[in-house]
N, C-alpha and C positions, 0 to 999 in steps of 0.2 A: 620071660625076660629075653632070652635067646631069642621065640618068635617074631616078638616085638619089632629087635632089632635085625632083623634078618635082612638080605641082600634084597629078596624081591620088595620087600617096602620100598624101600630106597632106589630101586633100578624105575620103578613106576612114572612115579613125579620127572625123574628124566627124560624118560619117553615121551610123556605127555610134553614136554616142554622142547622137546625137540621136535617134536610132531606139530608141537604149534608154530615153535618158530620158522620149521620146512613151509608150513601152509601160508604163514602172512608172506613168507620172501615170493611164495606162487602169489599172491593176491596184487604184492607192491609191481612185483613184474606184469602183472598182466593191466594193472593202471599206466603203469609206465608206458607198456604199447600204445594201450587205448590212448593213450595223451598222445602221442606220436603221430598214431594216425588220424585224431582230431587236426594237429595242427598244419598237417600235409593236406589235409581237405582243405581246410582253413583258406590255406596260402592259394591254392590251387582256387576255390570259391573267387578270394579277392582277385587274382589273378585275372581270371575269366572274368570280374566285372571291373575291372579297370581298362579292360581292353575293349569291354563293350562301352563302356560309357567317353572311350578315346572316340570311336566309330562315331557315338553318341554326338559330341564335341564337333568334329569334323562333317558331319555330316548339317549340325544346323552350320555350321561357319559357311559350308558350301551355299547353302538357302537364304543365309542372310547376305551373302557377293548376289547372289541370282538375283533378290529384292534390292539390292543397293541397286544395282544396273537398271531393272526396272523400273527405280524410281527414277534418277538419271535421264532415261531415256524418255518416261514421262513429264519429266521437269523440260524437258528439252522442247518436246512436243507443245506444252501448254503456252512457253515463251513463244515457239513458233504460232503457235494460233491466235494468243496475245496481238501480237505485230502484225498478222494478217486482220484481225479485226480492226487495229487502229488506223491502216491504212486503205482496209476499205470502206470505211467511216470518214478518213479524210477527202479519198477520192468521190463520194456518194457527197460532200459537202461543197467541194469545187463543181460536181459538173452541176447540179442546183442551183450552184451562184452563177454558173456560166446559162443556165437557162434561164433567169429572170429578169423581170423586163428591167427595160433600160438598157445603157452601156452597160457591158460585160464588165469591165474593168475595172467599173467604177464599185459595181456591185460587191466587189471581191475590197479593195479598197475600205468599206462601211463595214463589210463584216470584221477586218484586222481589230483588233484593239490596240495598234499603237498609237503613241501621242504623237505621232508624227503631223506639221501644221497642216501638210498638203489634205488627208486626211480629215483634219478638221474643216479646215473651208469647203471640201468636197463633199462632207456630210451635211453642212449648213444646206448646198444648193440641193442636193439631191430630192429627189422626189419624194412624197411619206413610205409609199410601197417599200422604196428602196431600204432606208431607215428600220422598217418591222421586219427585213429579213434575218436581223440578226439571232432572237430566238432559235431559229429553224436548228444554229449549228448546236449539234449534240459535242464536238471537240475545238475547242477556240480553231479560229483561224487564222490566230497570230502568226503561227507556224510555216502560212502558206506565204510565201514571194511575191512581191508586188507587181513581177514582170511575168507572172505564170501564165498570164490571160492573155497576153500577148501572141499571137503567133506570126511567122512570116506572111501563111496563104492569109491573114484575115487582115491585113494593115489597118489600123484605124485611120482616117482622115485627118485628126489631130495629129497624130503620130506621121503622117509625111510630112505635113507642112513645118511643124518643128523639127523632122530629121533637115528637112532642106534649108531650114535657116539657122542655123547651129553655130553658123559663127557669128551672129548677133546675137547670142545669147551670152551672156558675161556671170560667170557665180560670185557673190561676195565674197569677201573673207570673214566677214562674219557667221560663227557656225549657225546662227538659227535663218540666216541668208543661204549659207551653203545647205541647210535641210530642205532646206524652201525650193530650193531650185529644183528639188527632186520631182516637182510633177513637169516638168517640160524636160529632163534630162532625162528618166527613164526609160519615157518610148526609145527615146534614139539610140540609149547603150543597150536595150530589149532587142530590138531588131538588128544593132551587132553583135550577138550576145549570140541569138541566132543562127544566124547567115554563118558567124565564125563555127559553130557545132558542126554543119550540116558539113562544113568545107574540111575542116580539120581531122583527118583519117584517126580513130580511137580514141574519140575523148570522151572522158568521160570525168564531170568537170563539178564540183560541189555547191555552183553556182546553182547547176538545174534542179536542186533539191525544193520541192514545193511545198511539203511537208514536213513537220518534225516528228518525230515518234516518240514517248511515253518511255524513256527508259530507266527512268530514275524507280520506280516500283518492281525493278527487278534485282537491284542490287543488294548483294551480301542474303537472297533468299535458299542457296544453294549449302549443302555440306561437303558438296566435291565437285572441283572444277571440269572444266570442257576442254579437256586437254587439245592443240593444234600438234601433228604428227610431221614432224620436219623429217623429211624424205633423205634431200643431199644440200649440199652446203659445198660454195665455191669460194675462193678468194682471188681475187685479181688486183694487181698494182694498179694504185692510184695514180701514177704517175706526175704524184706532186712529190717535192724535195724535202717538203718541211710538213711536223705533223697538220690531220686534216681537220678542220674546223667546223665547216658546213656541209646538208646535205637536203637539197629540196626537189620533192617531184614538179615535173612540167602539171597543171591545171588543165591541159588542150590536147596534148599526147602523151596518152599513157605509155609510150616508150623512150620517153626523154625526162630524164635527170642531171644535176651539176652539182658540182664540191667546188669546196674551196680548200685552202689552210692557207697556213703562216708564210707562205711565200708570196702569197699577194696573186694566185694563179686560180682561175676560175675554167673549171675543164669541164664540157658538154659530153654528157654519153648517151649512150641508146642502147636499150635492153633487146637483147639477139633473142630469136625463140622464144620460146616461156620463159624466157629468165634463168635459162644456162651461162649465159655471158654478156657481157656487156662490150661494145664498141667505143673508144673515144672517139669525138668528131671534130672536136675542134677544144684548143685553150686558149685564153684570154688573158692577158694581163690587166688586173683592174686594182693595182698597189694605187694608193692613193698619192695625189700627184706631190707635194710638199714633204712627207714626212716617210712616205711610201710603205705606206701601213697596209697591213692584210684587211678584207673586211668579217667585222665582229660576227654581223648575222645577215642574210638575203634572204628576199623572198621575192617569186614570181611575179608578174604582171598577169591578172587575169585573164587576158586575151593569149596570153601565152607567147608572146612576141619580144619580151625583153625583160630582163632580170634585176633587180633596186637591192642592193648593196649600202649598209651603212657602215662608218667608219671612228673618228675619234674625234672631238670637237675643241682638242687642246692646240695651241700653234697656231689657230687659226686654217687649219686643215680642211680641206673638202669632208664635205660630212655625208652626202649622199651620192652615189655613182649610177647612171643606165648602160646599161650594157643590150645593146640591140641583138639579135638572135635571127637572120634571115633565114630564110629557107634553105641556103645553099650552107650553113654551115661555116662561112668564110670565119676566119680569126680578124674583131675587130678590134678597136681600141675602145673604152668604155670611155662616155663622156660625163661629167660631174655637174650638178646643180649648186645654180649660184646663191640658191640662199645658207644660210647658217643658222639656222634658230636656236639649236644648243650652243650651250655658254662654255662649259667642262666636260672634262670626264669622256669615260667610254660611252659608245650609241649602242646600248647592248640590244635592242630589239628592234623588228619590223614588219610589221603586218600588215597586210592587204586584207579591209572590212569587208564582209560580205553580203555588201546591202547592190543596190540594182546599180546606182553610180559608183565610180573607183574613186576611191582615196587609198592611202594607208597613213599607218599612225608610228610615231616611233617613240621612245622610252630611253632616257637617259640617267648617266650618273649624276647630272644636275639636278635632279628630281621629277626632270619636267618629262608630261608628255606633250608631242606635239601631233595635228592630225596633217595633212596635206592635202591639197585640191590638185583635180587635174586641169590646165586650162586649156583654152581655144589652139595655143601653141602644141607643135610636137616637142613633146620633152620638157616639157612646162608645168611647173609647179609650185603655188602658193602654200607655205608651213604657217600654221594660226596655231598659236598654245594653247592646248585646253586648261593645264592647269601645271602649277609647279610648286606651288606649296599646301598640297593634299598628301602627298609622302613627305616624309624628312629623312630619305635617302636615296640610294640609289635607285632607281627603277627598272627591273630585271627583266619583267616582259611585261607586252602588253597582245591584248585581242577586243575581236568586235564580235558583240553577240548579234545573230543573226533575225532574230527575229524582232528589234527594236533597235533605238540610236543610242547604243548604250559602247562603252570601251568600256574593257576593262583591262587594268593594270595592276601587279604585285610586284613587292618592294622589299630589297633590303629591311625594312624598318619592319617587315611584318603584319603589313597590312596588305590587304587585296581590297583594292577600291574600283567599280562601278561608277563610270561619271556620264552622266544623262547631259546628251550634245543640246536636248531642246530645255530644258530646267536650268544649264550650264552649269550644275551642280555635282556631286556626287550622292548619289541615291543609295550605294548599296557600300557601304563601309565594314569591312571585319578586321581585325587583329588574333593572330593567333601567337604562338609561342616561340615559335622559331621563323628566321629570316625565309621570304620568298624569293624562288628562282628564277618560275616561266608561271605562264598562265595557260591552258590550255581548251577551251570550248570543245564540247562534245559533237560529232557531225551530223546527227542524227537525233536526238534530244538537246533541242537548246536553249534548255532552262539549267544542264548539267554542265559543269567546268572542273576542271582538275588544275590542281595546282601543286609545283615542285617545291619543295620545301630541305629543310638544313637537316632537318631530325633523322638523324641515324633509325634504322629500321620503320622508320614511317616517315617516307619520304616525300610519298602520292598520298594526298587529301580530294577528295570527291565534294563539289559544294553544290547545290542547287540555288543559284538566285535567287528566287522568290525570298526564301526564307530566311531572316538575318538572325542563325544561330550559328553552332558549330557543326562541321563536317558530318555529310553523313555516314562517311566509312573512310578510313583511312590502309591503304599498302605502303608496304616498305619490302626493307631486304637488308641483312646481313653482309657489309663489305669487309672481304680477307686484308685484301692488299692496305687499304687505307681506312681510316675512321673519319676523315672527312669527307664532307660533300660537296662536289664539283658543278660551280652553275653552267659549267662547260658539257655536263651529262644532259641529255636534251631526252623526250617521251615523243610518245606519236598514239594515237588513235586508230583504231581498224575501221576500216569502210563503213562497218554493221555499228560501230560504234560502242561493242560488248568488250573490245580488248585493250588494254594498254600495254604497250613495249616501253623497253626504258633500257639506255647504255646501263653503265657500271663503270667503277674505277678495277673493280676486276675484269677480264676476259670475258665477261659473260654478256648476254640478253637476255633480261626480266622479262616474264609475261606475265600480265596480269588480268583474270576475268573479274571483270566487276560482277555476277553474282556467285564470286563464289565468296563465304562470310566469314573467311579466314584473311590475317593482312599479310603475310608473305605470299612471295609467287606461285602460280601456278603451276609454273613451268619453269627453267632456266636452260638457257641452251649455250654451250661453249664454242663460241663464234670465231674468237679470233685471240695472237697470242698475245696483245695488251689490251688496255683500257678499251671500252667500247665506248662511243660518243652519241653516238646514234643507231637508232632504226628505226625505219620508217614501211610502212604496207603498202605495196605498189595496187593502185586501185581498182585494175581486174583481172592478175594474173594473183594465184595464190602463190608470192614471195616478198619474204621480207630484205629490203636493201638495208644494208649496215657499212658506218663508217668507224675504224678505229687507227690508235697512234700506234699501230702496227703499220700503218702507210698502205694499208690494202683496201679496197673496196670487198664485202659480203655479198654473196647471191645466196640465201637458205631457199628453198622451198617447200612447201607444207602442204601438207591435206587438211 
């Protein structure tokens, strides 16, 4: 019984249990390291692969900038070959017509497809040869000018004997009279049209355009634009009193431009250098004579000799102004035409067509447009209405499309209407959703127009003629200062015909590339420190001229 219960029984089981419990405290510690340094690997592992797959990251980001650029630059490339293709297709298609028998002129004439009557009766007489050239063209040759064939060294025989009797020739005021007149009128404005190039130091003039180019299948094909890189940017006083209103280049010399504003003051400048600075040469006072009103909108005389000011047709007030432009620069007084053909309202537009004879057409808040003839007189001119209840409201601007007898004019009411001079109709009718401002024809594809509209952030609509649907791209822009739109904000087109500029109610200047497939701008550049009203691309220097109610004239230039 004693050994039984004896001490070492009892000391055993202690040991044992202390022996055990020493051994798992070793086993729990040495799991505990082992976790430790599991998770130290762990961290350190992930660690090293986050940093490689940052590398990872950064390195394609880099390869897909290297392949953006390259596409870019190949997108750049292919527009370019594009337009080299279509103009040496055009040109491979005029000298063809210029080698085929017969008159030259005529030739060229037969291949156009406009309805123009001269045209018609010229194709009646024409030879058959003449008639089956038209197949041959692989690109219409609507595109081409009816005065291309013309040259000085080759005068035609008809073309003297009509230049030298030109004051017995009389236009109707009838418009399919005034079309009609086009085959004895053209030689003669042809070979002044000419003679004025050859003589006129830097012109470089939208008339000589023979061709149109194909731009519409490039638009909105791009995911990033062609950026232009404005260099320096100058501002120089206007030297008018009151803000400025207009701003148009000379058509004859590319270093003459004029403003106006609200003071009724029409100032001539000349661009110094490349477009470091600008000279005034002279101002004019061309306030209208009764109410002494500023004028609304100008625009040049194609020979580039004197300037057409319109003004307000309320009062009874002088509605159209010439302002002669001599060589010497002199300050003269601007003389008024005595007709009045608008009834109301402001004359808000004025354009010079860009067919072989001069007219221009003008757009009122009457509704009406009306076109004008030049006549036998200096400073003489017939207004015929073409039409005045096709809009039912104001008429904002109007234009001529170049390659047919076609105006076009957009309206308050929301329509952009097309009216065919030889049909005396309108052919091409659209209404969209917000009121129109200006209209604006492409210089280089002229099947494309652009048109200013009311619509906050889509202001610019792109329309091609042909087609009577809706837009085929529209831009706009975000304005800070103001949420309305001002028909006072005026666009312009670049040379090449790829860019649109456009004021702002804020400080700025829109650029817009038409292919790039996004609808805000391109670009935006901070021009001046109010509103911008205009800019316009001077025709062979790379700079844009800008006018704003800061009362400064803009010089940017750009690469």
């Amino acid at each position: 019984m004693r050994e039984m219960s004896s001490p070492p029984v009892l000391k055993k089981p202690k040991t044992e249990r202390r022996e055990d419990s020493n051994g798992g405290g070793r086993v729990a510690m040495a799991l505990a390291d082992d976790n430790g340094d599991s998770r130290d690997d762990q961290e350190e592992a992930l660690v090293a692969l986050i940093e490689h797959r940052t590398k990872e990251v950064e390195h394609i980001r880099k390869r897909i900038a290297y392949y953006q650029a390259q596409l870019d630059e190949a997108e750049r490339r292919l527009d370019d070959s594009q337009i080299k293709l279509v103009r040496l297709r055009s040109q491979a298609n005029v000298m063809s017509s210029k080698n085929s028998k017969g008159d030259g002129f005529k030739s060229i004439k037969v291949e156009r497809r406009s309805p123009s009557p001269i045209q018609i009766s010229e194709d009646s007489a024409s030879p058959p040869h003449q008639a089956h050239s038209k197949p041959k063209l692989v690109i219409p040759a609507a595109n081409v000018k009816k005065y291309q064939a013309m040259k000085p060294s080759e005068p035609s025989p008809k073309a003297s004997t009509l230049s030298g009797s030109r004051s017995s020739t009389s236009p109707s005021t009838h418009v399919n009279s005034i079309v009609k007149a086009k085959g004895e009128k053209s030689y003669r404005i042809t070979s002044e049209q000419e003679t004025m190039e050859v003589e006129a130091k830097g012109t470089k003039r939208k008339l000589v355009q023979k061709e149109g180019i194909d731009l519409i299948p490039l638009i909105s094909t791009r995911s990033s634009p062609r950026k232009i890189i404005c260099e320096t940017g100058s501002l120089i006083p206007s030297q008018h009193k009151r803000k400025l209103r207009s701003l148009v280049l000379c058509p004859t010399n590319d270093k003459l431009f004029v403003t106006s504003a609200l003071d009724g003051v029409v100032n001539l400048w000349q661009v110094e250098g490349r477009g470091s600075s600008a000279t005034l040469l002279s101002s004019s006072d061309c306030a209208s004579l009764k109410q002494r009103r500023w004028p609304e909108d100008m625009a040049w005389h194609p020979r580039g000799k004197s300037l057409f000011s319109v003004y307000s047709a309320d009062g009874g007030d002088s509605q159209i102004s010439v302002l002669d432009l001599n060589q010497k620069f002199e300050r003269t007084p601007a003389s008024f035409l005595k007709d009045k053909p608008h009834v109301k309202g402001i004359i808000n537009s004025i354009v010079f067509m860009p067919w072989a004879d001069t007219y221009f057409v003008t757009g009122g808040s009457d509704h009406a447009v009306v076109i004008w003839t030049e006549k036998d007189e200096e400073n003489s001119w017939k207004p015929k209405l073409l039409h005045k209840s096709v809009h039912s409201s104001a008429v904002m601007g109007v234009a001529g499309v170049h390659h047919k007898q076609t105006v076009m004019s957009a309206g308050a009411d929301k329509r952009i209407i097309g009216f065919d001079l030889l049909a005396e109709r309108a052919d091409y009718k659209h209404q969209i959703e917000s009121k129109c401002m200006s209209v604006l024809p492409n210089p280089c594809d002229f099947n494309l127009v652009m048109v200013q509209t009311g619509s906050p952030e889509r202001q610019l609509r792109l329309f091609d003629i042909r087609l009577k649907q809706d837009e085929i791209h529209a831009f706009g822009w975000k304005q800070e200062s103001s949420e309305s739109q001002s028909a006072l904000i005026n666009q312009a087109w670049s040379p090449d015909g790829l860019y649109i500029t456009s004021g702002s109610a804020d400080p700025m200047i829109h650029i817009f590339d038409i292919r790039f497939n996004a609808h805000n701008p391109s670009q935006s550049i901070r021009a001046h420190q109010k509103r911008v009203f205009k800019a316009v691309w001077h025709h062979t220097l790379p700079l844009l001229i800008s006018i704003s109610s800061d009362l400064n004239i803009g010089l940017h230039k750009f690469t």
